[in-house]
Backbone bond lengths (Angstrom), bond angles and torsions (degrees), N, CA, C in turn:
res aa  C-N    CA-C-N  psi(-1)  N-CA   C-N-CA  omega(-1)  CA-C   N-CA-C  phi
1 X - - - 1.441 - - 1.516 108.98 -
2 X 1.288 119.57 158.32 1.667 133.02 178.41 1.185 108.86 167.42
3 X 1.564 89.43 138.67 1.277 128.95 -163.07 1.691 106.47 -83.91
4 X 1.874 102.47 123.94 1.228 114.31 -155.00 1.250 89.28 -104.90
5 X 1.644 173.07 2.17 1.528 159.11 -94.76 0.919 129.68 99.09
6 X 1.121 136.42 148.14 1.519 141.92 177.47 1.635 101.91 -164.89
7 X 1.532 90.49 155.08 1.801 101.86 -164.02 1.474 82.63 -162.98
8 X 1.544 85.35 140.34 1.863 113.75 -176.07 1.214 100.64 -73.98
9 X 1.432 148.90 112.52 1.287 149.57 165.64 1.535 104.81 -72.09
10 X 1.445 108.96 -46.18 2.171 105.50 -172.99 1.504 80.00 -156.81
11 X 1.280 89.89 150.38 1.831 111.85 154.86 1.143 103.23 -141.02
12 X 1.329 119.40 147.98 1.218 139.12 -175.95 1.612 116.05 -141.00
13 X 1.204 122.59 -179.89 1.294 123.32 -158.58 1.815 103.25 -58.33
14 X 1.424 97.37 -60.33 1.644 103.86 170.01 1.240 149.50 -84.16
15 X 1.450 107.65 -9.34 1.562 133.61 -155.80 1.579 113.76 -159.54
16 X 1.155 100.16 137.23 1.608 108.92 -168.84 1.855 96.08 -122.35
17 X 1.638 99.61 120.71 1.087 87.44 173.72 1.802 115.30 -109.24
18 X 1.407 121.51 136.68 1.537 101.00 -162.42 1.899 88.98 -137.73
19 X 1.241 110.80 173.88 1.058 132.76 -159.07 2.302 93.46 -130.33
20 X 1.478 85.95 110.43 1.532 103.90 157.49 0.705 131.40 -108.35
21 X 1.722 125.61 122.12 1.693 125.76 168.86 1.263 102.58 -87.44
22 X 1.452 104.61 146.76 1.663 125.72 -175.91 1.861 101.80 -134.59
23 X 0.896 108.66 159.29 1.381 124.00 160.83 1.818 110.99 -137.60
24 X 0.928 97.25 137.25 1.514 126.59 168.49 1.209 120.52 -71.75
25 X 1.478 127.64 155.10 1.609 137.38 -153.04 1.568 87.19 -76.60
26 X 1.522 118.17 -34.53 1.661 112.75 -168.37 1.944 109.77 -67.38
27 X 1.518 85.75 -27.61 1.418 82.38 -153.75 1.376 121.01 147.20
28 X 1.359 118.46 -33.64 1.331 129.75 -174.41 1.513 118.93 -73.19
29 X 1.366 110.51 147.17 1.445 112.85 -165.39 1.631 95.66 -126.88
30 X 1.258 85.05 175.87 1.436 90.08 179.76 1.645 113.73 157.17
31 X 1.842 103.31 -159.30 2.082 76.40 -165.62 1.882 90.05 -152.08
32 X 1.426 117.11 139.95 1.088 122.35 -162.26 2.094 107.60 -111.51
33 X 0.891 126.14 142.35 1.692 109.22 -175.93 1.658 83.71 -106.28
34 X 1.433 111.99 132.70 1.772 115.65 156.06 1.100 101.93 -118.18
35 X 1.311 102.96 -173.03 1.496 120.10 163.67 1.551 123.03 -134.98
36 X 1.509 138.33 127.59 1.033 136.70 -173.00 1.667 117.82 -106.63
37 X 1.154 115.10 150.02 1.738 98.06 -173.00 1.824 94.09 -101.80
38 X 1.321 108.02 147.86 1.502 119.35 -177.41 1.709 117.63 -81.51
39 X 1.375 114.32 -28.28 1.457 145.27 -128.53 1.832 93.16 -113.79
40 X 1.228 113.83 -19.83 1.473 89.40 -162.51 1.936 105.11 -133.09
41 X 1.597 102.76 171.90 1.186 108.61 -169.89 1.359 112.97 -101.24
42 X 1.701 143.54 -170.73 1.417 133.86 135.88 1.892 82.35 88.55
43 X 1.547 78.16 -131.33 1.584 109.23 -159.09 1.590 107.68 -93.10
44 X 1.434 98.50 -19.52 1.697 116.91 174.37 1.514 106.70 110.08
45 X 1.428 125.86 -37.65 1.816 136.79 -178.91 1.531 106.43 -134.75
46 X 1.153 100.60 157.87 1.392 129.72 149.45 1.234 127.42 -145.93
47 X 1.487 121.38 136.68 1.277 159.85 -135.05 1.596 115.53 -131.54
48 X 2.040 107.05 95.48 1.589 96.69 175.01 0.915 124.66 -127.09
49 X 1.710 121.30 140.01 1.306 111.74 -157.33 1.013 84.96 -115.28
50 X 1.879 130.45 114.66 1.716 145.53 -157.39 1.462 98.00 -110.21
51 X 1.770 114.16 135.73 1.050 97.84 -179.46 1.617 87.60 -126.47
52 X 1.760 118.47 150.68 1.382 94.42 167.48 1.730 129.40 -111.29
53 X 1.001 121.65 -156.44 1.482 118.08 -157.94 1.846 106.77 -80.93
54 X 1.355 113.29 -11.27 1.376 117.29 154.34 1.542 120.87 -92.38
55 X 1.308 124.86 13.34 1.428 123.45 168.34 1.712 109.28 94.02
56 X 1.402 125.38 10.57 1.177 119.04 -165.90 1.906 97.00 -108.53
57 X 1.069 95.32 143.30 1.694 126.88 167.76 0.982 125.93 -48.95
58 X 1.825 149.33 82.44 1.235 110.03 -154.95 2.308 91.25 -96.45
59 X 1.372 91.63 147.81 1.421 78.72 -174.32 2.061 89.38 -132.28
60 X 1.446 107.58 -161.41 1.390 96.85 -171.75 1.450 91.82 -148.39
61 X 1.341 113.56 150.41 1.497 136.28 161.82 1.380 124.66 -87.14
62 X 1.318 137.43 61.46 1.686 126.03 -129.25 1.602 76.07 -121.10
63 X 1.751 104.97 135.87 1.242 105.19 165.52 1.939 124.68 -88.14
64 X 0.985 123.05 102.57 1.530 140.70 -163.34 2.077 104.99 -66.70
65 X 0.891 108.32 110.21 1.724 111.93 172.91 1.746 100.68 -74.08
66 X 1.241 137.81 -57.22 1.456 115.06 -178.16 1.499 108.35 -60.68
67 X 1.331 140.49 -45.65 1.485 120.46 -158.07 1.973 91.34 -97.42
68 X 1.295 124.96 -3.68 1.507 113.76 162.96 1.754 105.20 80.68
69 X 0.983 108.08 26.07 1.612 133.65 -170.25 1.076 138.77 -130.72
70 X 1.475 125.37 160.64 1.768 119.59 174.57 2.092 81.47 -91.54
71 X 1.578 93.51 166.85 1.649 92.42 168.71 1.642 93.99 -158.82
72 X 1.569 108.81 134.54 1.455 106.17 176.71 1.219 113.81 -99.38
73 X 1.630 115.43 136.17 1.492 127.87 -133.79 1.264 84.74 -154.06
74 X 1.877 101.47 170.33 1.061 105.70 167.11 1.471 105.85 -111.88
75 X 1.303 118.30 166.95 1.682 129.54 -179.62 1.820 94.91 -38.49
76 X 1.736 127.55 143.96 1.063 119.17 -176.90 1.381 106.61 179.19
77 X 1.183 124.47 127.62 1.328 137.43 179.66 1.899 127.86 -127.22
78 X 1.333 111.70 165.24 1.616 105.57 162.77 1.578 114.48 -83.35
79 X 1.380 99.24 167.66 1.692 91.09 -173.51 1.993 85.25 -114.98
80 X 1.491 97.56 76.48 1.410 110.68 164.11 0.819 144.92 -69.56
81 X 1.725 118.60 -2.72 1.446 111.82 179.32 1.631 93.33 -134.97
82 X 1.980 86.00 153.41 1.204 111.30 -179.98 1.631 114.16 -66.66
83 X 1.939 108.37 127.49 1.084 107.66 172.39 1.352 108.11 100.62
84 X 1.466 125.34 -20.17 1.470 133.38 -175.76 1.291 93.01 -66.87
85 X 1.650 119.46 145.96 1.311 104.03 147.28 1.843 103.69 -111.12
86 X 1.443 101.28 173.21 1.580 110.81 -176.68 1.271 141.20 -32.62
87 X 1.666 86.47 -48.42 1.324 101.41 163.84 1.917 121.42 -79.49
88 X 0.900 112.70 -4.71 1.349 110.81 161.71 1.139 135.09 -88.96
89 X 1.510 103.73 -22.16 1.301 114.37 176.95 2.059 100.13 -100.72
90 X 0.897 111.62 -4.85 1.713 101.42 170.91 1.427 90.96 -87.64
91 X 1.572 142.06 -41.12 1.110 120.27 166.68 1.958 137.64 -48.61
92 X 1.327 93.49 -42.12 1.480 102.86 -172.58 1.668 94.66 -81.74
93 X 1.039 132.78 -26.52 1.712 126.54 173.49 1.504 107.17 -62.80
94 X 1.408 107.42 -55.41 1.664 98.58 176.18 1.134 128.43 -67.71
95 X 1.512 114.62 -10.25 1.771 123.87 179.95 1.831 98.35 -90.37
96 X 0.875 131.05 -42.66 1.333 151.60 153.11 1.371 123.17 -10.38
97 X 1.985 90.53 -82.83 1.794 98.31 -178.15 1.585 95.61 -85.41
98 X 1.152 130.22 -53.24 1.536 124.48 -157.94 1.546 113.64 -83.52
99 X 1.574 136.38 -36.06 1.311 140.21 -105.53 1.130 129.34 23.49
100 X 1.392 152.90 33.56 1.265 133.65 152.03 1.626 113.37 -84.83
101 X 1.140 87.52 165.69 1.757 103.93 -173.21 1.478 100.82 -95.58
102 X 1.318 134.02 150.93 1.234 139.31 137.87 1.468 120.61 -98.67
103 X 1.670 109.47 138.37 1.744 94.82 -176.22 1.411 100.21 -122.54
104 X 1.635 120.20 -9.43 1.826 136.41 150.17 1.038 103.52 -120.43
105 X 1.732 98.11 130.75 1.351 100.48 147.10 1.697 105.35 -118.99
106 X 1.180 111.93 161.48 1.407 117.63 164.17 1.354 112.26 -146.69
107 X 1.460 85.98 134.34 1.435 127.93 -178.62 1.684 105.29 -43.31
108 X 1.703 121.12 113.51 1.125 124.00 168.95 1.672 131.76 -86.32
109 X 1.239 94.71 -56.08 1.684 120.45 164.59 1.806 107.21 -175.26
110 X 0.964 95.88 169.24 1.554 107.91 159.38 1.742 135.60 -122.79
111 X 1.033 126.88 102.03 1.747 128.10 -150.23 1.485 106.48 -132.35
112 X 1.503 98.51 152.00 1.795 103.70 -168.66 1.911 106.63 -53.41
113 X 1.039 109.36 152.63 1.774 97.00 167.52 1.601 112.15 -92.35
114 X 2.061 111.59 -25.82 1.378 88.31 176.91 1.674 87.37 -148.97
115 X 0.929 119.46 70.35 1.790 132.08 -178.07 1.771 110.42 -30.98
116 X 1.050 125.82 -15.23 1.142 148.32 -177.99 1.575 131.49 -84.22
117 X 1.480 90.09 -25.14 1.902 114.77 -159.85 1.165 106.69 -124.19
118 X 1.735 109.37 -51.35 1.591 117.40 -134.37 1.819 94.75 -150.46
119 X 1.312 94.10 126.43 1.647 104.00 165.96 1.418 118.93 -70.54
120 X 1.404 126.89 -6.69 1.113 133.07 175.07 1.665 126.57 -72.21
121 X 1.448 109.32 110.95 1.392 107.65 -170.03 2.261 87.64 -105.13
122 X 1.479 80.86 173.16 1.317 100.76 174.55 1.224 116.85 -129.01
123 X 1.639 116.12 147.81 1.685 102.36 -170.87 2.001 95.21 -108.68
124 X 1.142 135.96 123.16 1.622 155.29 155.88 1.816 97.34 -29.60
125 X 1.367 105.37 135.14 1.437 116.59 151.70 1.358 96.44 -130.23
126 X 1.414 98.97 168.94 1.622 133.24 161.89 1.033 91.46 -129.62
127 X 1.445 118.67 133.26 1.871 143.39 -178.34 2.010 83.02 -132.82
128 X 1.252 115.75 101.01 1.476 110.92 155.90 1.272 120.37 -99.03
129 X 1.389 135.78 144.83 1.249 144.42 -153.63 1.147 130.19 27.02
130 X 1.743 107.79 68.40 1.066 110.93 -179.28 1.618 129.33 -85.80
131 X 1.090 131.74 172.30 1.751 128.17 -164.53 1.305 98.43 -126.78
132 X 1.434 108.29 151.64 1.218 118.66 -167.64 2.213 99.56 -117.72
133 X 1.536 83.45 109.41 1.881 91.34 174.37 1.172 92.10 -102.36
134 X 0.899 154.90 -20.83 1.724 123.85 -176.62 1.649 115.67 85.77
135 X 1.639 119.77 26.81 1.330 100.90 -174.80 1.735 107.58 -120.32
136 X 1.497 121.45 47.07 1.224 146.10 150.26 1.624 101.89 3.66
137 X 1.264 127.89 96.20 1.950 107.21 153.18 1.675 89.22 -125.55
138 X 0.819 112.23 116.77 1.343 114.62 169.61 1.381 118.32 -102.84
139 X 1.517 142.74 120.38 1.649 120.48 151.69 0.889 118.87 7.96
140 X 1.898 115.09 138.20 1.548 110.91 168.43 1.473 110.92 -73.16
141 X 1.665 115.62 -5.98 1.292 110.97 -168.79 1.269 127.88 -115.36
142 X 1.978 82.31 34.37 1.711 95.71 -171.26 1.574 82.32 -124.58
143 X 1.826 104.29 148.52 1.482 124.08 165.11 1.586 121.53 -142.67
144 X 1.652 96.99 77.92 1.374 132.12 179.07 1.452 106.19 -79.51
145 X 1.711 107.05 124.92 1.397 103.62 156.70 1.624 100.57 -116.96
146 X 1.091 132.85 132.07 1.759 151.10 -156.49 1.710 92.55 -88.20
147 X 1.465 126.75 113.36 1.176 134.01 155.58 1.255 122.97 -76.91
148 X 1.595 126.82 134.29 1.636 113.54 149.78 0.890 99.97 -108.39
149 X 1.623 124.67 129.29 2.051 132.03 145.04 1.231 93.16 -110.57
150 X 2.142 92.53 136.96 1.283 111.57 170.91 1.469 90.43 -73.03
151 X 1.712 91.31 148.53 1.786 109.39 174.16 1.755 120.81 -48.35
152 X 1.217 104.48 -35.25 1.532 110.46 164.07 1.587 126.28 -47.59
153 X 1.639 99.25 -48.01 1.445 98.88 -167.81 1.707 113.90 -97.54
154 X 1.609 107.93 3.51 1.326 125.39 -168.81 1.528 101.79 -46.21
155 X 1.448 141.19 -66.77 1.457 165.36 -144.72 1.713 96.85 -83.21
156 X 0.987 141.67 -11.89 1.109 158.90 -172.24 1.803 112.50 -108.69
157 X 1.341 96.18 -67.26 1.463 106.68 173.50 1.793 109.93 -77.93
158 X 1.485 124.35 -18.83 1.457 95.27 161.53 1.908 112.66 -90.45
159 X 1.187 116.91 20.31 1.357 108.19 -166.78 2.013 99.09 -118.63
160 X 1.290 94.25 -5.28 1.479 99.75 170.86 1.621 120.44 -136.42
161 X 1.246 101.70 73.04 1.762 119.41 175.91 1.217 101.39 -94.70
162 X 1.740 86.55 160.09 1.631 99.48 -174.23 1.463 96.96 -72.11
163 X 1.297 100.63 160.87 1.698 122.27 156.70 1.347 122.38 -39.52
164 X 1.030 102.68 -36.62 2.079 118.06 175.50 1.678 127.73 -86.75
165 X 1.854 105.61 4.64 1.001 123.25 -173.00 1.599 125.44 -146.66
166 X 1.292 115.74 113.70 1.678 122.04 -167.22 1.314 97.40 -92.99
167 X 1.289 96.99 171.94 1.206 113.02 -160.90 2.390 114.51 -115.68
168 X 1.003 112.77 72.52 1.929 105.43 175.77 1.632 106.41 -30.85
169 X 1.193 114.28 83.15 1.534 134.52 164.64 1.195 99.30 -27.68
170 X 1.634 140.82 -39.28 1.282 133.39 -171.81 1.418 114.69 -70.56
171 X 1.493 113.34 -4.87 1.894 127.24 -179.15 1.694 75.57 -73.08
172 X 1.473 132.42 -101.53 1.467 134.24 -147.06 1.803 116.72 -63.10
173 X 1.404 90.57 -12.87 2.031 96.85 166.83 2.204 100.60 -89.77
174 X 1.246 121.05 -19.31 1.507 96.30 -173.82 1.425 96.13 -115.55
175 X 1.776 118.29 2.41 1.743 92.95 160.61 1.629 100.97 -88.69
176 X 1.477 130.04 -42.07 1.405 120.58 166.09 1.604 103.93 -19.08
177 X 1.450 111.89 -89.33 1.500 107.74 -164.41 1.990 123.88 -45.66
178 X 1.534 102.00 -5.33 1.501 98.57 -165.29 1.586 84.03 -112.52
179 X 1.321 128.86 -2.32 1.476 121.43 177.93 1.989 101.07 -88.45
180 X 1.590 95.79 -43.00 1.824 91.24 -169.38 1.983 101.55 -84.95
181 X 1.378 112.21 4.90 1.376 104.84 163.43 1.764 113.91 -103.96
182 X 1.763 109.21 12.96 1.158 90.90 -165.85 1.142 165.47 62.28
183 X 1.463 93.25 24.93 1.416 115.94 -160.97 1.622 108.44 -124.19
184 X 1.520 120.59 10.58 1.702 139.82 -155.40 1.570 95.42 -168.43
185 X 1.138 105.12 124.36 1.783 110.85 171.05 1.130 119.67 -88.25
């Protein structure tokens, strides 16, 4: 497959939505709607899954305007400013929404967030033993409540959420990948 055209359908302050023609190995053509974000640098996100120095998870309750929901996530931001690099900005997101500090992170992977929609991939941290300073600024247009699960009871507590709360599948797909790299007990 390869992509024959593209044409800006809307842009908007944050997001560009455009229209790609592709053709297929057979032959077939045709036309795909994505969406691109305007606003960001890198990979577009970063993604941290913080653990702290007693073994607990920090995960997030963030209330989401497209799916009309709370969704449990991990700490996660755009890499919006010029000159940031990733890792600075996976730091200042987790000091941000949660207050904890990270003083490692390591690099997990980096993977599309919606391969389907959006050219926007995100790059994975591991922040282990992280500390909690307390210096919270979050968006006014964020409504985070900051979870700890001890690592024990994690698999349990994402498999029994309330009714009023979904679940970012990428929480039990990026502790999988940090359990078979050994890097998460």
């Amino acid at each position: 497959m390869r992509i024959t055209g593209r044409e800006v359908a809307y842009e908007g302050k944050y997001i560009r939505i455009l229209e790609k023609y592709y053709e297929t190995d057979s032959g077939k053509t045709g036309a795909w709607e994505t969406v691109e974000r305007t606003n960001v640098y890198h990979r577009g996100a970063v993604v941290i899954v913080a653990v702290t120095k007693n073994g607990e998870v920090i995960l997030e309750k963030n209330w989401r305007v497209p799916v009309e929901s709370f969704v449990i996530q991990f700490p996660a931001g755009l890499t919006d400013r010029e000159g940031e690099s990733e890792e600075e900005a996976a730091r200042r997101e987790l000091l941000e929404e949660t207050g904890y500090r990270a003083t490692e992170l390591i690099p997990i992977m980096p993977a599309p967030l919606c391969p389907a929609l959006t050219t926007t991939e995100a790059n994975h941290f591991l922040a282990p033993e992280v500390e909690y300073v307390g210096q919270e600024r979050r968006d006014s247009s964020e409504e985070i409540e900051v979870l700890k699960v001890p690592g024990k009871d994690l698999s349990e507590y994402l498999m029994n959420l309330p009714g009023d709360t979904k679940l970012d599948l990428r929480v039990p797909g990026i502790l999988w990948i940090l359990e078979n790299k050994k890097l998460l007990g």
